[in-house]
C-alpha positions as CSV (number, residue, x, y, z in Angstrom):
1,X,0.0,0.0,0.0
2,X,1.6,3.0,-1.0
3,X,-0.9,5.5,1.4
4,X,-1.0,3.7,5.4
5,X,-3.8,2.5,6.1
6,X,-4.8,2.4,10.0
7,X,-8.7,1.8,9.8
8,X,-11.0,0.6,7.4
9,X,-14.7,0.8,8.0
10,X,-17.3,-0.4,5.7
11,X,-21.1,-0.5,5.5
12,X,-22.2,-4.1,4.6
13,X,-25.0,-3.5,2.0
14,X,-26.4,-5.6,-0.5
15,X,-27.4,-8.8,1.3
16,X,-31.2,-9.3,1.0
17,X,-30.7,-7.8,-3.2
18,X,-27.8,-10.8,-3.5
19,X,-30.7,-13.4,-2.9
20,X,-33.7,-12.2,-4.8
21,X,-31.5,-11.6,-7.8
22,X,-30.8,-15.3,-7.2
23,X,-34.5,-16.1,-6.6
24,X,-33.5,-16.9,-2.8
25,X,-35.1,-15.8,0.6
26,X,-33.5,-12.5,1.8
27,X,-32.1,-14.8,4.5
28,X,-29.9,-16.7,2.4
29,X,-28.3,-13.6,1.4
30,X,-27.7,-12.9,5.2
31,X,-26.1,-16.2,5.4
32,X,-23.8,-15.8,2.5
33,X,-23.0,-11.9,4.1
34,X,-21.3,-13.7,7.4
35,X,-18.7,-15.4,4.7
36,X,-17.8,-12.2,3.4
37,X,-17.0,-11.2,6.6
38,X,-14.7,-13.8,7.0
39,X,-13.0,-13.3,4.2
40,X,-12.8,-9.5,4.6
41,X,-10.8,-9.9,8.0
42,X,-8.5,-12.4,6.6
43,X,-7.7,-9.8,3.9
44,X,-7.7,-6.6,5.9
45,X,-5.2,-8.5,8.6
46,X,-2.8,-9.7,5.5
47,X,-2.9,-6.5,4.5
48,X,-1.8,-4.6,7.7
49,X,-4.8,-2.7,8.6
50,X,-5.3,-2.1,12.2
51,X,-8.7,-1.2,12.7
52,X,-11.6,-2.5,10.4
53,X,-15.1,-1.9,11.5
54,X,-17.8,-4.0,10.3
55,X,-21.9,-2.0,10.2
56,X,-23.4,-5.2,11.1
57,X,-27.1,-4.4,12.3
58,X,-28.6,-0.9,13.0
59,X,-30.5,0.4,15.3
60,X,-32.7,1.3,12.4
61,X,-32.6,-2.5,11.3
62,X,-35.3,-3.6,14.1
63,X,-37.7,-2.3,11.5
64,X,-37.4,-5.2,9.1
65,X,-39.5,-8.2,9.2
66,X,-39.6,-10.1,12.1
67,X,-38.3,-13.0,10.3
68,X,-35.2,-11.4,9.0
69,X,-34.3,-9.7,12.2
70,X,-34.5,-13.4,13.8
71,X,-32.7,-15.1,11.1
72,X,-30.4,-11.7,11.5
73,X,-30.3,-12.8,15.0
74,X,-29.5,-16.3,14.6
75,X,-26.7,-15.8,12.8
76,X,-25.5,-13.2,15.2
77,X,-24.7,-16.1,17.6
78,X,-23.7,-18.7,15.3
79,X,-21.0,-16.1,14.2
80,X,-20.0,-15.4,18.0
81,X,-20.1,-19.0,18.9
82,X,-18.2,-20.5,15.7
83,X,-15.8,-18.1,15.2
84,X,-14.7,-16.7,18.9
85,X,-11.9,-18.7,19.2
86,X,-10.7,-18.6,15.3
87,X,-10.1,-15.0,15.9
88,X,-8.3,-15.7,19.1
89,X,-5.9,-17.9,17.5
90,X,-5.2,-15.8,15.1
91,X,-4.3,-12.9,17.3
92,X,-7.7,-10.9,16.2
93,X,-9.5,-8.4,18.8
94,X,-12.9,-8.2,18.9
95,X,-14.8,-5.1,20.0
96,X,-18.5,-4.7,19.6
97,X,-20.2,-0.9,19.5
98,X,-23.2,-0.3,20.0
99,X,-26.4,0.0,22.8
100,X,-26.7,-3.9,23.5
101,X,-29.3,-3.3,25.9
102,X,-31.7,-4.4,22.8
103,X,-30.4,-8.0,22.6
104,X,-31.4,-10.9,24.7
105,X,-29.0,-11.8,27.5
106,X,-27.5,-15.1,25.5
107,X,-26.1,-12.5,22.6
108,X,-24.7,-9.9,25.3
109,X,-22.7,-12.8,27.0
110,X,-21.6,-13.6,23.9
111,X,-20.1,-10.6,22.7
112,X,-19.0,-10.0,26.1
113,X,-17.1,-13.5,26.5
114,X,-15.9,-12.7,23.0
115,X,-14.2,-9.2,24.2
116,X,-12.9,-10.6,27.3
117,X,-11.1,-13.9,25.5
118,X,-9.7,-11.4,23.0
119,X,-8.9,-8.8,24.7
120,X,-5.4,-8.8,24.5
121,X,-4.8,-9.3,21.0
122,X,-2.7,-7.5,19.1
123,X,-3.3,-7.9,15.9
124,X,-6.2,-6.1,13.7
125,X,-9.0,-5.0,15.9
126,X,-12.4,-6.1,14.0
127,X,-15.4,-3.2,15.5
128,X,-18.9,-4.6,15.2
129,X,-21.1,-2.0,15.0
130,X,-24.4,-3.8,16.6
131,X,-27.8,-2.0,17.0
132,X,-25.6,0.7,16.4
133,X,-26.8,4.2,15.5
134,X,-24.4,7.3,15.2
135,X,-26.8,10.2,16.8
136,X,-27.6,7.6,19.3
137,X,-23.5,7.4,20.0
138,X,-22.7,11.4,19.8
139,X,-26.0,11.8,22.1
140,X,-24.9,9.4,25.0
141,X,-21.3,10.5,24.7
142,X,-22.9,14.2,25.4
143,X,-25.0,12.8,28.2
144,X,-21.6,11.6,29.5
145,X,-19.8,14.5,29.3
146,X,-22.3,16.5,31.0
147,X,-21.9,14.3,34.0
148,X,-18.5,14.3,33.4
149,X,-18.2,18.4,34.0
150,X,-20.7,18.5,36.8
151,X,-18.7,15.4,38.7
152,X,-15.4,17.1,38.0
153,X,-16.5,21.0,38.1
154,X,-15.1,21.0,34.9
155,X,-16.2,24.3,32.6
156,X,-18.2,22.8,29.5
157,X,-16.2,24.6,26.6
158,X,-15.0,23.9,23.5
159,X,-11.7,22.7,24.8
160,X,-12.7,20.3,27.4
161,X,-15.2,18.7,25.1
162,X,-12.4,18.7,22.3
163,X,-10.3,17.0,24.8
164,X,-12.7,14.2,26.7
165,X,-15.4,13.7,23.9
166,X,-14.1,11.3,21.6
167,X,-12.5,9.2,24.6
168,X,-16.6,8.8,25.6
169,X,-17.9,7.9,22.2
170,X,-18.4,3.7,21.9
171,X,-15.2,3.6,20.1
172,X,-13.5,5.6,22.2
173,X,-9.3,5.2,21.7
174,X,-10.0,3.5,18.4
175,X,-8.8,5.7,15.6
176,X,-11.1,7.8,13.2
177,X,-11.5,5.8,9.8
178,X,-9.1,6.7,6.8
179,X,-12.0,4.9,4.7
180,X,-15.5,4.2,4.8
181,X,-16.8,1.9,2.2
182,X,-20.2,1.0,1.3
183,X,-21.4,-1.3,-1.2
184,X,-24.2,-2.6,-3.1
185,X,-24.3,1.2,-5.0
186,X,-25.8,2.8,-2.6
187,X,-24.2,6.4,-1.6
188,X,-25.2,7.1,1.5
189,X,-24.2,7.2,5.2
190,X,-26.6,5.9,7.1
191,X,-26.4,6.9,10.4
192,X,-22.7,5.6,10.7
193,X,-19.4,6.6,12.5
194,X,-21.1,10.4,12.4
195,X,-18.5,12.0,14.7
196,X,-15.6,9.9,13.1
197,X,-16.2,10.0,9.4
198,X,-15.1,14.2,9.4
199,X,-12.3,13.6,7.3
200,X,-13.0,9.9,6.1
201,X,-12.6,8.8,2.2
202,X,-15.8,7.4,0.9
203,X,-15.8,4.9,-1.8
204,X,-18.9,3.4,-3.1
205,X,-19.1,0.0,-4.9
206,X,-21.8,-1.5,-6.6
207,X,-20.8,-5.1,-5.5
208,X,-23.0,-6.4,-3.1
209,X,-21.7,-7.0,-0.2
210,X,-21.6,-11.3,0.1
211,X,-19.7,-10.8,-3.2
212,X,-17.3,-8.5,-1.7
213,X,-13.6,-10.1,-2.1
214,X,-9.8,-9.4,-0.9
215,X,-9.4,-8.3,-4.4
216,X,-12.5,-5.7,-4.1
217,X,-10.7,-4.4,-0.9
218,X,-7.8,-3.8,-2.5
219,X,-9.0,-2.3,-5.0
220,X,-10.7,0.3,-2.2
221,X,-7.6,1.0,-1.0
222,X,-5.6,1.4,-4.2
223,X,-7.6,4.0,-4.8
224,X,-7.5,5.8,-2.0
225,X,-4.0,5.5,-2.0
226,X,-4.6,8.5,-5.2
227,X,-6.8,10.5,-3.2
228,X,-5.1,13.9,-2.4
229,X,-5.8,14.8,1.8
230,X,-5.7,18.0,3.0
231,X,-7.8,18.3,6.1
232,X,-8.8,21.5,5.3
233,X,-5.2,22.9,4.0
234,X,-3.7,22.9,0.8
235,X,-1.3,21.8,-1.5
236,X,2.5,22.5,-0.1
237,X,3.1,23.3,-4.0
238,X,0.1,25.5,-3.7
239,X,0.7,27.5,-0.5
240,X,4.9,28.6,-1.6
């Protein structure tokens, strides 16, 4: 990679389109989404990316027929179950963000056994964003800070919130995305990473996402290896 690379995120779209095109049930394109996965953090860790965060179920997603949110569900702990201790061998850290205070107590012991047994990994962190929403995350990271000034006597200015507010976001002392995919054509945001996408590359793909490969990632960050980032400045040729 000729451009580091620290975190990938990407919006997993495409699944329930995958199946119908194939004349399948929405589920089956679920099913053939959690092998993507797989192969997505395989390639990212060959690669050398540190971070890679995964949108796997919003907290917008609840919405969808109760059949595909069980299904949705279902594969949510067959993932956690089966493949817990594959990322553990293979040095892989498992965070989950999120409010988890939706799921039933079986998934939250899950993802919490899964965070504990990995915990001190250290090779690519893999986020799961899970009944995740990103105004829901900046809202409860306010609610925090608040408490934090009033427990603390701390002034509530610009520069103490510059300084404690991303440490209370869910993925607090993860670093902000360098890219933020999203396939299946879409281009949209979605409610993700709002407070951690300022200064993200977006790249849209019209693969869908259980057809999303090592080659298709590679290809993301090939490309953003030609993007030109100024946070705000300008070219060093430009400004002599």
């Amino acid at each position: 990679m000729s451009q580091a690379v620290q975190h990938i995120a990407i919006i997993m779209d495409g699944n329930g389109r995958w199946a119908q095109a194939r004349g399948l049930p929405r589920t089956m394109g679920h099913r053939q989404g959690v092998e993507a996965v797989k192969r997505v953090v395989e390639a990212a860790a060959d690669m050398g990316v540190g971070y890679l965060t995964l949108f796997g179920f919003s907290s917008e997603n609840w919405s969808r027929p109760a059949e595909e949110v069980s299904e949705l569900m279902r594969l949510l702990r067959m993932y956690l179950r089966a493949e817990t201790a594959e990322l553990h061998r293979h040095n892989i850290r498992l965070k989950v963000i999120g409010d988890r205070n939706a799921f039933d107590r079986e998934i939250v012991e899950l993802i919490e056994n899964a965070e504990r047994l990995t915990a001190e990994n250290t090779g690519i962190t893999v986020q799961m964003a899970l009944n995740y929403g990103g105004r829901n995350e900046i809202l409860q990271a306010a609610a925090r800070y608040a408490a934090l000034c009033a427990e603390k006597s701390i002034v509530p200015d610009f520069n103490s919130a510059e300084e404690y507010f991303p440490g209370l976001l869910w993925s607090a002392h993860v670093p902000d995305p360098e890219i933020i995919i999203r396939t299946s054509g879409e281009q949209r945001i979605s409610n993700f990473l709002l407070w951690q996408c300022a200064y993200s590359e977006f790249i849209f793909t019209s693969t869908l996402w259980p057809d999303f490969s090592r080659a298709d990632l590679e290809q993301a960050v090939a490309e953003f290896s030609q993007r030109d980032r100024r946070f705000g400045g300008i070219k060093a040729e430009m400004s002599s």
